[in-house]
N, C-alpha and C positions, 0 to 999 in steps of 0.2 A: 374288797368287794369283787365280785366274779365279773367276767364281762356279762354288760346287757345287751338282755336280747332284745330285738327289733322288736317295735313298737305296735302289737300289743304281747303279750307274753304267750297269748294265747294262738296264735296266728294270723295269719292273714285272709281277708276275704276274698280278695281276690277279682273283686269286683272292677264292670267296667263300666265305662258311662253308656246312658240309656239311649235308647232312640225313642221312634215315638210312643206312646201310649205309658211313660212311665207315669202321667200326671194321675191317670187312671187310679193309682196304688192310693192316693192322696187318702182316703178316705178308709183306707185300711188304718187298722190300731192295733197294737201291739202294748203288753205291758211294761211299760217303760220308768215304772216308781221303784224308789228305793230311799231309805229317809238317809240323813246326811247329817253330819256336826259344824256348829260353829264355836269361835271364842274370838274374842275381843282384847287387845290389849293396848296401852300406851306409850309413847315415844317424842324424846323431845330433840326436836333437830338442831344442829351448830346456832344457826340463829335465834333459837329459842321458842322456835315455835312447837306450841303441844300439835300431835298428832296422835290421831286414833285410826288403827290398823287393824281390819277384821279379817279373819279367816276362816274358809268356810272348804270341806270336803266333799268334792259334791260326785258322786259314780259318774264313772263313764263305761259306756253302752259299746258294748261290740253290738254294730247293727245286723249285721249278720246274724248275728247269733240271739240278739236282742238280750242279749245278759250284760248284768255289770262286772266289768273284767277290772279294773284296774279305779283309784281316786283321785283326783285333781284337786289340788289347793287353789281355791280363787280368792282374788284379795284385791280387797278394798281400801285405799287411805283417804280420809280425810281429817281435815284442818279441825280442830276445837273452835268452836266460836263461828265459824262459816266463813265467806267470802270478806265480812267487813273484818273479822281477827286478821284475816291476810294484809287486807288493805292497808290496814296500820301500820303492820310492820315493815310496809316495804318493799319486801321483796317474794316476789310468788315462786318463783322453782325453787327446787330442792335440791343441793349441793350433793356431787357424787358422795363425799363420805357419809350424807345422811342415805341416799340410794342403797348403800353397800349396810349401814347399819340395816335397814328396814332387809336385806334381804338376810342377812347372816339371823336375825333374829324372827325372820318368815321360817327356815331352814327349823331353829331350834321349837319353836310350836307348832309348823304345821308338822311335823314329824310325830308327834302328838295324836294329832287329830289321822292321822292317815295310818295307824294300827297296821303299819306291815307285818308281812310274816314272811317268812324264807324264799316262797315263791309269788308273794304280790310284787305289783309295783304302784309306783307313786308320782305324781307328777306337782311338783313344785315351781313357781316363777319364779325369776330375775329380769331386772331393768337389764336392756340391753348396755347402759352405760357401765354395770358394773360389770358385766362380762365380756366389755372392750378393751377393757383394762389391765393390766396384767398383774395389780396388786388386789383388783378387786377379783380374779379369777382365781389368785392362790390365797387368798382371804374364804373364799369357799369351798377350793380344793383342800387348805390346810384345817378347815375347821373341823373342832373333834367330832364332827358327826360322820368323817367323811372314812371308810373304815371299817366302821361300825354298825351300821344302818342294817339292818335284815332288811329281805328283800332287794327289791333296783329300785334308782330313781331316776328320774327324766327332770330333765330342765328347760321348764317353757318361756321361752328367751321374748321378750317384750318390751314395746316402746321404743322407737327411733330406727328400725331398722330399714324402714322405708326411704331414710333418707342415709342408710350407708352401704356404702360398696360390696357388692357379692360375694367378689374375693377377700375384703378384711371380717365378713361374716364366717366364710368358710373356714380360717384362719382361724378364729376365737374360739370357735363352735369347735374346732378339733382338739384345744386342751380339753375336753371335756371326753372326748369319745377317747383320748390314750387316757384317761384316765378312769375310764369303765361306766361316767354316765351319759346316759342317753340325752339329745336336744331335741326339744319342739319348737321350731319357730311359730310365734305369734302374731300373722301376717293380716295387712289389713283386707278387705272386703275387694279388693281389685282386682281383674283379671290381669292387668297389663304386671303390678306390684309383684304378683303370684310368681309369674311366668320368670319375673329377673331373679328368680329364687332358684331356677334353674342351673343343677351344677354344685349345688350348697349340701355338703352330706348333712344332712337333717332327718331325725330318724319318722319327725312327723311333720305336717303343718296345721296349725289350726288359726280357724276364722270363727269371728264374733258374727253370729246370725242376729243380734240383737237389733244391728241396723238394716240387715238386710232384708226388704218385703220379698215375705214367700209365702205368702198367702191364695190367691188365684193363680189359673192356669199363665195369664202372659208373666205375674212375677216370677212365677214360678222357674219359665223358662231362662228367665234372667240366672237367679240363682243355680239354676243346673249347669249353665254355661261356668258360672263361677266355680262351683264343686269340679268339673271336666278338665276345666283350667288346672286347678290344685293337683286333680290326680295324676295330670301326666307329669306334673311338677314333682310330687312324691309319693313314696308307695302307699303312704297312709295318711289321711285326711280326717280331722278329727273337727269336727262345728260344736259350737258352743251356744247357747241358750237354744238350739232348734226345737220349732215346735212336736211334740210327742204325736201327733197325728202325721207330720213329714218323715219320718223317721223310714219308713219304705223306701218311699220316694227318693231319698238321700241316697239311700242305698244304691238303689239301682241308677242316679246318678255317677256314683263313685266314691262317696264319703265311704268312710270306714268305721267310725265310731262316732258318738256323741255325747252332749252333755244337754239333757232335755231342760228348757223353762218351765217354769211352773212347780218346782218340787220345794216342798220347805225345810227348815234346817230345825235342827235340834241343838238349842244353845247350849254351851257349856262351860 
């Protein structure tokens, strides 16, 4: 695979954070649809427990440009049976090898779903557990897709990084860029969180808007604050569920791209 290029392939916006009167934009719209694929598959972990693992491809948005440049695998697991299957059994986490199973077998479907060609890219996750690891990182460096793949991929590195060190992030994250793919870290909704990211070659960061109210002007300014945070933290800022009416506003915030709520998926 070629080196990748900074995130997004298409360039950069270049954007800075707003002052005042960016609320104003709020009410601007933009066409921000584009339909998406999912599929569903199964998985049973060390202890037996059935899981069900969906994945869904869903555009992301150069805000700038308000086009969809590049796809993102989002992904879901849950339990068979709900919370009382779990209870039974005993034990609720998931054991690194089952972590590394769900992502080596995320790798082999969502690749599927994400129809690269020569010059897309694609953006895939990993539990940050299995890209701490150094058998879980040549478990997906050596796996046959790694090579082979048309197009770039990115790896959106998620879950626990809040609670590990900068420097053993920086460290991980770099098998990954000598080996020509790209990282997104998957950071939580914090400014303070954002800010200790500072220093981590990460080609992006993205935040879940899901939890974050950014609806009226004072939420609003909350989350600008948050977006402002991320941008000085890195040069590309990518939000996840935002809502398509915000999508200026982000902009001129400092986000760089997005993944809008509200689109529906085309199963497969």
């Amino acid at each position: 695979m070629t080196q990748v290029p900074a995130y997004p392939t298409v360039g950069d916006p270049g954007g800075t954070p707003a002052g005042e009167g960016s609320y104003s934009r709020l009410g601007e719209r933009r066409a921000y649809a584009a339909p998406y694929e999912s599929l569903t598959f199964g998985l049973v972990t060390r202890a037996g427990r059935e899981l069900t693992v969906t994945l869904a491809a869903q555009p992301v948005f150069d805000l700038d440009r308000s086009t969809p440049v590049s796809r993102r695998i989002r992904r879901s697991v849950r339990h068979r049976g709900g919370e009382s299957a779990l209870a039974a059994l005993g034990r609720r986490t998931l054991e690194p090898v089952d972590l590394k199973r769900i992502d080596l077998q995320t790798l082999n479907h969502g690749l599927d779903l994400l129809h690269l060609g020569p010059q897309d890219t694609g953006v895939l996750p990993a539990f940050w557990r299995t890209v701490a690891s150094s058998r879980g990182r040549f478990a997906l460096l050596c796996s046959e897709l790694h090579g082979s793949v048309p197009g770039n991929l990115l790896v959106e590195v998620m879950g626990g990084l809040e609670q590990a060190p900068p420097e053993m992030i920086d460290e991980s994250i770099g098998h990954f860029e000598t080996a020509a793919l790209g990282v997104v870290l998957h950071v939580a909704p914090d400014p303070g969180l954002v800010r200790r990211l500072a220093g981590v070659r990460a080609r992006c960061l993205a935040i879940d808007f899901a939890g974050v109210a950014h609806d009226g002007p004072r939420e609003w300014q909350s989350a600008q604050d948050l977006i402002a945070a991320a941008r000085q933290t890195c040069n590309q800022v990518l939000l996840l569920n935002l809502r398509p009416d915000r999508g200026l506003a982000a902009q001129a915030a400092g986000a760089t791209h997005a993944v809008f709520a509200g689109m529906e998926a085309i199963t497969v």
